[in-house]
N, CA and C of each residue as an Amber inpcrd file, in Angstrom:
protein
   318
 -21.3840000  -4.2540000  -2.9410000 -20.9630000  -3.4390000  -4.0550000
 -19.4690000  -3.6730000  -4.3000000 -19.3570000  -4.0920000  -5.5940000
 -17.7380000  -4.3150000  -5.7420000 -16.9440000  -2.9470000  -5.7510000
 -15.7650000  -2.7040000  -5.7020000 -15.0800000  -1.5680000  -5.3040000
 -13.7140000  -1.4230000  -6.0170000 -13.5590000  -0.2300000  -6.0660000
 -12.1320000  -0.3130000  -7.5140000 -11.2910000   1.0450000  -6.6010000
 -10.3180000   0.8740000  -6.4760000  -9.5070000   1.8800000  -5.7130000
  -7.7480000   2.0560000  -6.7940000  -8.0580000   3.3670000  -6.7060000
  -7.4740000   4.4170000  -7.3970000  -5.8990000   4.7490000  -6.7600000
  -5.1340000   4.4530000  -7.9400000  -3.2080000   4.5720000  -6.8710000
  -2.1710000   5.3430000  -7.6790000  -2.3090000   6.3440000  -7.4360000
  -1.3750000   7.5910000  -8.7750000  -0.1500000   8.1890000  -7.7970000
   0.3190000   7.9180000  -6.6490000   1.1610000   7.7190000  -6.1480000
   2.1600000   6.9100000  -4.9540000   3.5050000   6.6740000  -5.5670000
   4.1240000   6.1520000  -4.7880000   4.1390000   6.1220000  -3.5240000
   3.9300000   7.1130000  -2.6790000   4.0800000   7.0460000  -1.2470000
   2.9690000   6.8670000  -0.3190000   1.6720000   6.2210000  -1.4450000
   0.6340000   5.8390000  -0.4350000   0.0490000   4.3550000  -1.1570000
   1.1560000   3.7220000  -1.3270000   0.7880000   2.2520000  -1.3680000
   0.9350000   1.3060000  -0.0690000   1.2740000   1.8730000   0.9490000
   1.1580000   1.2870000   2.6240000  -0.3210000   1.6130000   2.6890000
  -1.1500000   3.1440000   2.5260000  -2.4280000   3.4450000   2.5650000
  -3.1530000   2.4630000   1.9230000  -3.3800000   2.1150000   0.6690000
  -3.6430000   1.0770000   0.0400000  -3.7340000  -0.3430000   0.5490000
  -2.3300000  -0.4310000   1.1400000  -2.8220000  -1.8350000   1.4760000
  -3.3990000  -1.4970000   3.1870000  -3.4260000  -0.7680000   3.3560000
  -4.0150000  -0.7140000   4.9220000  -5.7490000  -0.5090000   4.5660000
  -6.3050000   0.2600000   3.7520000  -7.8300000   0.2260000   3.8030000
  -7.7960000  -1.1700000   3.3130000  -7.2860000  -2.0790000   2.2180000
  -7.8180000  -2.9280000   1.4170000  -7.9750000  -4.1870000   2.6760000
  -6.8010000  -3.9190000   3.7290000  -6.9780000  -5.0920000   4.7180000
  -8.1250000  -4.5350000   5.7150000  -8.8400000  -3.4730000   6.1810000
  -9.2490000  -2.6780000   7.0000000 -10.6610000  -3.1360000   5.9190000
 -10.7800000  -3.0220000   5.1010000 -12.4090000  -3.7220000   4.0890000
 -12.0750000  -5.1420000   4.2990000 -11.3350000  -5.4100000   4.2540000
 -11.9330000  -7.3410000   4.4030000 -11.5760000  -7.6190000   5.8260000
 -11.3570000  -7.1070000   6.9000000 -11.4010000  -7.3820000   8.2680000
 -13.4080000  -7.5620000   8.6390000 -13.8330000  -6.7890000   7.8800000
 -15.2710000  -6.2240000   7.6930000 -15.9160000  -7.4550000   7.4000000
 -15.6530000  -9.1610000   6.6190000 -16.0710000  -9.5680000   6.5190000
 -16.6290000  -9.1270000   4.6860000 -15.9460000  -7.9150000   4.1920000
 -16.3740000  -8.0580000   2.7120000 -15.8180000  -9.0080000   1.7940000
 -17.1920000  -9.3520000   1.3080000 -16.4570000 -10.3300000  -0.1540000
 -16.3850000 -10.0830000  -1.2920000 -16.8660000  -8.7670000  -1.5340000
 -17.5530000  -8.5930000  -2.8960000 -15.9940000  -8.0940000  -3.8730000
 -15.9900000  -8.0920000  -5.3890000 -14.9250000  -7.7020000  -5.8960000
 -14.2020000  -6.3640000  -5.8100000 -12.4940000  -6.5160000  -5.8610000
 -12.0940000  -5.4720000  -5.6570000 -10.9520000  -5.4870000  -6.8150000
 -10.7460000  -4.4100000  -7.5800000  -9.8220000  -4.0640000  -8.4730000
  -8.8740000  -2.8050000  -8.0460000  -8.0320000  -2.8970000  -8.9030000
  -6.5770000  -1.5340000  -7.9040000  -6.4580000  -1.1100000  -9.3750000
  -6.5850000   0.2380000  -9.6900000  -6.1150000   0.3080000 -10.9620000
  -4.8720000   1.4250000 -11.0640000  -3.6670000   1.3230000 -11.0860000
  -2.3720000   2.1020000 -10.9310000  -2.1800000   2.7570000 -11.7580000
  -2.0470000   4.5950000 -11.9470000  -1.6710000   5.5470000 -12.9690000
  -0.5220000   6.0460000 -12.6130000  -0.1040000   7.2880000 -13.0520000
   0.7420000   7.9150000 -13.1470000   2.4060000   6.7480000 -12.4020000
   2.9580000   7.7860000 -10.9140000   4.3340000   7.4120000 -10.9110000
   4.0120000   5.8610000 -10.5880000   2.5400000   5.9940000  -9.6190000
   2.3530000   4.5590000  -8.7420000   2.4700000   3.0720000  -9.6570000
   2.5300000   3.3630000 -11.2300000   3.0040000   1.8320000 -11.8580000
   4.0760000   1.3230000 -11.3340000   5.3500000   2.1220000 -11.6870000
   6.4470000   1.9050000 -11.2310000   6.6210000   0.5860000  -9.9640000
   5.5710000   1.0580000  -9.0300000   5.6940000   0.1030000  -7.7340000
   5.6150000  -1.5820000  -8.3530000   4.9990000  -1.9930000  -9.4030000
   5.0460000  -2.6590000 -10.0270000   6.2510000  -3.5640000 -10.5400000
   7.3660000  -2.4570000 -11.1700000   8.5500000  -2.8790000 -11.4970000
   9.6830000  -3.3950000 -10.2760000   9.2280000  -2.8920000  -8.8470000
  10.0170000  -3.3340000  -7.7390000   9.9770000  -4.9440000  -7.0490000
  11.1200000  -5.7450000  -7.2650000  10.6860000  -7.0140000  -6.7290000
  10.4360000  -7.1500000  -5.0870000  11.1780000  -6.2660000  -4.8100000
  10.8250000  -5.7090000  -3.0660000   9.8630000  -6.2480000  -3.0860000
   8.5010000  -5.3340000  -3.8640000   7.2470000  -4.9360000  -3.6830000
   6.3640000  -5.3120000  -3.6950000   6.7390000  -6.3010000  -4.0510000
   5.3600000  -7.3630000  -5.0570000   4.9020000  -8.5260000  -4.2000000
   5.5680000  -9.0820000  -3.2050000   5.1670000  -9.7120000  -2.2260000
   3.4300000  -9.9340000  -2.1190000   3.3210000  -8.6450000  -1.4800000
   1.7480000  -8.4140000  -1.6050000   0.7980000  -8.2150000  -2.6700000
   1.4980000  -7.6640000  -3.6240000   0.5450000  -7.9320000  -4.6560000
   0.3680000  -9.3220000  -5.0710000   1.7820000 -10.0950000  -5.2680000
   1.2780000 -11.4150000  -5.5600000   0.5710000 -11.9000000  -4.6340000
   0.6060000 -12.1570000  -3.4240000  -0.1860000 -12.9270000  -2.4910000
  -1.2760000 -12.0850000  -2.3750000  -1.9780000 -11.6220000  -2.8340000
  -3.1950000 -10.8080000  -2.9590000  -4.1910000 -11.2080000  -4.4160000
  -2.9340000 -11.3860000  -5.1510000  -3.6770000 -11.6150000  -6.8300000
  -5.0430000 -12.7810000  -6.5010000  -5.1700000 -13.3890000  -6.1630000
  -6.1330000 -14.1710000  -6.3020000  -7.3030000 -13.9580000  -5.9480000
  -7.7330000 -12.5040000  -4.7140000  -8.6120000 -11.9900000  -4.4540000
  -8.7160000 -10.3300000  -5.2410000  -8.1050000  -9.8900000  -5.5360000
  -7.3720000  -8.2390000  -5.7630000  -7.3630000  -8.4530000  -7.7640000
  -7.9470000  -7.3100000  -8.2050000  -7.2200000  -7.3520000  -9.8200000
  -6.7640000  -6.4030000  -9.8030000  -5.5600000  -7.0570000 -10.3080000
  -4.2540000  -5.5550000  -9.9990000  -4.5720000  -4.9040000 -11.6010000
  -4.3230000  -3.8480000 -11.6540000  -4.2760000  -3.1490000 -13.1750000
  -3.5190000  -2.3140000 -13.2800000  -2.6570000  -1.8420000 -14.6010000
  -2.0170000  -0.5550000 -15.0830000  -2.5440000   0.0040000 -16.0410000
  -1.9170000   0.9300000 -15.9700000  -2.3740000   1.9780000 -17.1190000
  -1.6780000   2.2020000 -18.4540000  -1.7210000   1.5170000 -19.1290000
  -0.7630000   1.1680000 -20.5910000  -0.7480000   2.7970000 -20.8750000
  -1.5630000   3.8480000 -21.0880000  -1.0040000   4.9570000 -21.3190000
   0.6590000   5.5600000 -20.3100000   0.4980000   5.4410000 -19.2890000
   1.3650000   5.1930000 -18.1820000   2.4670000   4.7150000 -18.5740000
   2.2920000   3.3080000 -18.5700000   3.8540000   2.8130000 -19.0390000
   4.1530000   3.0720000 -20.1560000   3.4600000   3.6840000 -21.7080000
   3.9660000   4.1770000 -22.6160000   4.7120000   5.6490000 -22.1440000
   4.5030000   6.9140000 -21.1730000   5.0220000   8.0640000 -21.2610000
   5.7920000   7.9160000 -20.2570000   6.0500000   6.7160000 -19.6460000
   7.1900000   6.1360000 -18.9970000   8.1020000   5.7930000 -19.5310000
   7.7750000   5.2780000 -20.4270000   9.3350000   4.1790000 -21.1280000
   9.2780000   3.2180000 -20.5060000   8.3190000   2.8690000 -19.9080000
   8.7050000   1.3960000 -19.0350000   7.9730000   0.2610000 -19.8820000
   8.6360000  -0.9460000 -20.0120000   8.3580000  -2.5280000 -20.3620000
   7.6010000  -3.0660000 -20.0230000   6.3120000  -3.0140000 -20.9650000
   5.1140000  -3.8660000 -20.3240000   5.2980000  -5.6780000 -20.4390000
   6.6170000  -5.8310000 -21.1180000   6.8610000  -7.2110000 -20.6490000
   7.2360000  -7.5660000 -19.3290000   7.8270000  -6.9460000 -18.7260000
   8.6580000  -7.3340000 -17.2730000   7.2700000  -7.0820000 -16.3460000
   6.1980000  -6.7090000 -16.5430000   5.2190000  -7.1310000 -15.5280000
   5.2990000  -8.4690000 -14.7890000   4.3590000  -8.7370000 -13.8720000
   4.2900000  -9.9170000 -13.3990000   3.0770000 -10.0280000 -13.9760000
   2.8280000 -11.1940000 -14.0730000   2.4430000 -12.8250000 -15.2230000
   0.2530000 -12.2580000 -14.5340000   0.4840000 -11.6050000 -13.1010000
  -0.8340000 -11.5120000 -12.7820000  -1.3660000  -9.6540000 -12.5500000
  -0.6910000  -9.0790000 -13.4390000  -1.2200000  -7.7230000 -13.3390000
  -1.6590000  -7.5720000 -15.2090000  -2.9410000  -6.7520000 -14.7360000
  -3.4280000  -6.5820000 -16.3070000  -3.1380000  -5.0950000 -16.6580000
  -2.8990000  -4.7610000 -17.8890000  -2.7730000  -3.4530000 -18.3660000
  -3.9000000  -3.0960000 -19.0800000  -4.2280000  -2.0930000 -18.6000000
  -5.6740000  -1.6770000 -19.5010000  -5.1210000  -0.0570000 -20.3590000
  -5.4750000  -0.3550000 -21.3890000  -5.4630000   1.0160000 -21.9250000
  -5.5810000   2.3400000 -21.1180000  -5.8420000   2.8460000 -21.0270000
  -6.5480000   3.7810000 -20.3310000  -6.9390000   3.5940000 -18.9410000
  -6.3730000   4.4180000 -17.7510000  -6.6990000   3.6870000 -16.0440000
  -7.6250000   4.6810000 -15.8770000  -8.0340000   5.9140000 -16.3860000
  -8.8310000   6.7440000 -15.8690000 -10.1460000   6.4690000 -16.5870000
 -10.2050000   5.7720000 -17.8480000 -11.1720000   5.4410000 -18.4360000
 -11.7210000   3.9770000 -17.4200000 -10.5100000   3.2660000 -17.5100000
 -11.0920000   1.7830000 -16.7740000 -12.2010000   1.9260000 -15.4660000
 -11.3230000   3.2340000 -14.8120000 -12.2350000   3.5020000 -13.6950000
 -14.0590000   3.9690000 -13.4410000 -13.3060000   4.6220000 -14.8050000
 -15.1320000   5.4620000 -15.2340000 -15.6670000   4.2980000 -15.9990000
 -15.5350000   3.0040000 -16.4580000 -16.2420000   1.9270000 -16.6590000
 -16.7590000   1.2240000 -15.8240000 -15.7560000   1.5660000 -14.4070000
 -16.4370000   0.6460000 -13.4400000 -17.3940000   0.9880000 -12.4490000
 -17.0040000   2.0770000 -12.4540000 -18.1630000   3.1990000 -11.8560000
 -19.7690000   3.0980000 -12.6500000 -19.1790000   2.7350000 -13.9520000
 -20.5260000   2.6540000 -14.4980000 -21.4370000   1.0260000 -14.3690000
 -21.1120000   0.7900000 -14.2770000 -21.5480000  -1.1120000 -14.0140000
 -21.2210000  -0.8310000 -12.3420000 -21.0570000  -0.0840000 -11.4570000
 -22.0210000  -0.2340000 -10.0210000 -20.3540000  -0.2470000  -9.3270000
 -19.4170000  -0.1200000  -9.6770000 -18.2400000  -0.0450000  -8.8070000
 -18.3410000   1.2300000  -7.8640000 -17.7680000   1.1010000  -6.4820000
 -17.5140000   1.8720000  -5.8280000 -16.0910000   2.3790000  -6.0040000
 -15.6470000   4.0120000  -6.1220000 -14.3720000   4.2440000  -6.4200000
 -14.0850000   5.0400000  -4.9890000 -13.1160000   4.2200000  -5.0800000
 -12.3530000   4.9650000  -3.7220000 -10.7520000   5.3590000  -4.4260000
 -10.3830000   7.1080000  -4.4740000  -8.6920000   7.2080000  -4.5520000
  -8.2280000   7.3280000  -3.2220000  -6.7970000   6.3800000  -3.2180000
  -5.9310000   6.8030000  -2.2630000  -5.1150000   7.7130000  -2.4590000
């Protein structure tokens, strides 16, 4: 079952990446998407940060929440080149839930 995990704050993106490595220690292959709301976009804008997301992009679909970065003020140009913005992150989620995603929030 592919799996979509839920990130609406900053101070549990260590949590995040600790289940996401803690599911593929497991031997899972199946797809996994991250879809980021509220403050947790932001983590996005940090070059610190991104380490792992980039070296992850190729298994991981990173996503934001374009509502998000609109009541942010934040620049959906300065993303990196491999995160997608979806309209709506709470909708994206309830799409994926519907086509068989497993939702896990951190």
């Amino acid at each position: 079952m592919p799996v979509a995990f839920h990130i609406n704050e900053n101070h549990k993106w260590q949590d995040l990446e600790n289940n996401i490595a803690h599911l593929l220690t497991t031997g899972y292959t199946d797809k996994i998407v991250v879809v980021a709301t509220d403050e947790a976009v932001t983590h996005f804008y940090d070059i610190t940060q991104l380490w792992y997301i980039e070296r992850t992009s190729g298994h991981i679909k990173w996503m934001v929440c374009n509502d998000t970065l609109e009541a942010q003020d934040l620049d959906a140009s300065q993303l990196p080149p491999f995160v997608v913005i979806v309209p709506n992150g709470i909708k994206e989620l309830l799409n994926r839930q519907i086509v068989g995603y497993g939702y896990i929030k951190i």
